[in-house]
N, C-alpha and C positions, 0 to 999 in steps of 0.2 A: 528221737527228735533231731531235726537236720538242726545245726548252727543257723544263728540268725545273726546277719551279715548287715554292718551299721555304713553305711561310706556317708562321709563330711564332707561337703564339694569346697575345697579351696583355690575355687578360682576366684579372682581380683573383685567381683562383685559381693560372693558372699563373704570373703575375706573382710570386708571393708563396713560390710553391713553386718556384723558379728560372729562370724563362723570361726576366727582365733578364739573365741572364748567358748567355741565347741572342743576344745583342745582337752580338755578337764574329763573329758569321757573315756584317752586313751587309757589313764589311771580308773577313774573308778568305774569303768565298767567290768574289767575283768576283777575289782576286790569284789564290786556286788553279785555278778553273775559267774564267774570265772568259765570255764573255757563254752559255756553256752555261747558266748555272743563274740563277734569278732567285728574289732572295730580297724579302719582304714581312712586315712583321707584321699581323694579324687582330686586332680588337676583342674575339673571343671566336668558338673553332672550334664552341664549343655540346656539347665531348666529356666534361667532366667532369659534365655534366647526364645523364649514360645513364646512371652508376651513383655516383651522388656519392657512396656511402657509401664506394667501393673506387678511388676515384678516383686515377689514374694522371700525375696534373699533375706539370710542365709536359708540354704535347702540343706537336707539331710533324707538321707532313703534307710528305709529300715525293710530289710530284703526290697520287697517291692511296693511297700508305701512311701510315698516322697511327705515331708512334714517342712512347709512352707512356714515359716518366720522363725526357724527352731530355737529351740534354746535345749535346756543340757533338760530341766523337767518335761518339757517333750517329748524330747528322745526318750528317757528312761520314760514316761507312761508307755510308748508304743511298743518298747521291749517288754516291759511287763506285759500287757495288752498280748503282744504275739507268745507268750510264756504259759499264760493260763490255759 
């Protein structure tokens, strides 16, 4: 099974609208899943520029699902989710 690839977009939007407190994933993703999943942060995923008015920050991609309003239990379901 290929690694499953987490990026945090920490650009100034989702920065601001909570994606600092996506930071708690670089720790315990790898205690819960160890080297399965690989987490990163991004400069900016470029996702709240598609509809800024309805904008869904913070964003988070889990390979190639994007999880609008994330939080740290979001992310971990869609890791799990992609695991089974």
């Amino acid at each position: 099974m290929a690694k499953i690839n987490v990026k945090v977009c920490l650009g100034t939007t989702c920065f601001v609208m909570g994606s600092a407190n996506l930071q708690e994933l670089i720790e315990l993703v790898p205690r819960k899943y160890g080297d399965k999943v690989e987490v990163s942060g991004s400069p900016c995923l470029g996702l709240c520029s598609i509809d800024w008015e309805f904008s869904k920050a913070p964003y988070v991609k889990v390979d190639d699902e994007v999880i609008k309003e994330a939080t740290v239990e979001k992310v971990l379901a869609a890791i799990d989710k992609k695991l089974k």
